[in-house]
C-alpha positions in Angstrom: -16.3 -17.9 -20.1 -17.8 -14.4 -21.3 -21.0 -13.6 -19.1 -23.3 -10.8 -19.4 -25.4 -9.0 -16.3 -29.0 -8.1 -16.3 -30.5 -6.1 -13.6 -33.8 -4.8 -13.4 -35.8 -2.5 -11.6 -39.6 -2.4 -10.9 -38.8 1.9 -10.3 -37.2 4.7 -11.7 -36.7 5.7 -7.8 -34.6 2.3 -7.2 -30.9 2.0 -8.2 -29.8 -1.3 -9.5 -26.1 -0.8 -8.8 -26.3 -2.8 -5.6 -27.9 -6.0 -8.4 -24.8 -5.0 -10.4 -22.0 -5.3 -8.0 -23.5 -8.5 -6.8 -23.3 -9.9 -9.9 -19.7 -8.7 -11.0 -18.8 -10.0 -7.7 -19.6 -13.1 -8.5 -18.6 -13.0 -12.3 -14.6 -12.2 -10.4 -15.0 -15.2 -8.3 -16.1 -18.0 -10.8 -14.0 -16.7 -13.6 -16.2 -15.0 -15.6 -15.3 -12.0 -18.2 -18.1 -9.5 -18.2 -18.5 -8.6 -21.8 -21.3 -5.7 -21.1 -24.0 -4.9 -18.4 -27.7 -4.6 -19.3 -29.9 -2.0 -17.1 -33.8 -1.7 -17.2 -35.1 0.6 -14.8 -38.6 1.8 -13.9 -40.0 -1.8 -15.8 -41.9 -4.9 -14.3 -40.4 -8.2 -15.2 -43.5 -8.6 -17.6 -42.8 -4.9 -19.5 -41.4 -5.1 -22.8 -37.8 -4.4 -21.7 -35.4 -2.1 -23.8 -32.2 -3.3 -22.3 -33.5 -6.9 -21.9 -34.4 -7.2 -25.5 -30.3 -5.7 -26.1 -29.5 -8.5 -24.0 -31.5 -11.4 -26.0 -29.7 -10.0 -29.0 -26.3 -10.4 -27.9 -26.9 -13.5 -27.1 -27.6 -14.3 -30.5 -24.5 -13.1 -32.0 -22.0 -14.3 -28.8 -22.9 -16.8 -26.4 -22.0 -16.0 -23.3 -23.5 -16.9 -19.6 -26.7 -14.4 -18.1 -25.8 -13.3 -14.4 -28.5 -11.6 -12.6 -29.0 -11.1 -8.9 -32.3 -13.2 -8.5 -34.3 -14.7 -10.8 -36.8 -12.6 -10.8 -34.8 -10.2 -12.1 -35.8 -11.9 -15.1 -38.9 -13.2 -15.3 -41.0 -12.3 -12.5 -43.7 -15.1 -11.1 -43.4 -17.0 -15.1 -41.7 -20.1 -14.5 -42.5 -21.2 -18.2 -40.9 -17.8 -19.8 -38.1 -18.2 -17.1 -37.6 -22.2 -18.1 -37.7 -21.8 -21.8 -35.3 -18.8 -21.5 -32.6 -20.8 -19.3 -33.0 -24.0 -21.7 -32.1 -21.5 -24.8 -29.3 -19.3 -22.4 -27.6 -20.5 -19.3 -28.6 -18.6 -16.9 -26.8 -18.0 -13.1 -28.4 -16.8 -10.5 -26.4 -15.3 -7.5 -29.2 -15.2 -5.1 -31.2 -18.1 -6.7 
């Protein structure tokens, strides 16, 4: 199954590539082809995202399965945003 990552950081300072390798880690082990890797750094979960808004429109033209480290990579302290996304796009969370 095709699967893309999304990692997020709240700071330009922090370096998402330890979120990344988590998640193509576990993309390897359950089969998953990584079709591209989505980056927003320096952004609060409730920001208007760049990369995340790349991601939603991916998703629209292939589906594929949304890997991110945690969920609050995401959606940050929204359980309604974060519910209504994973209904629309299944959603797998390494770190839950």
């Amino acid at each position: 199954m095709k699967a893309y990552i999304y990692a997020r950081t709240s700071t330009e300072l922090q370096d998402p590539a330890s979120q990344v390798e988590l998640c193509q880690k576990y993309a390897e082990e359950n089969g998953y082809e990584v079709k591209d890797v989505f980056i927003d750094r320096g952004y609060s979960a409730t920001d208007d995202r760049p990369r995340f808004s790349k991601l939603n429109e991916a998703l629209e033209k292939e589906k594929a399965v949304v890997i991110v480290a945690h969920i609050d990579r995401l959606f940050e302290r929204d359980k309604d945003k974060f519910q209504e996304f994973n209904f629309k796009y299944e959603v797998k969370s390494v770190k839950g």
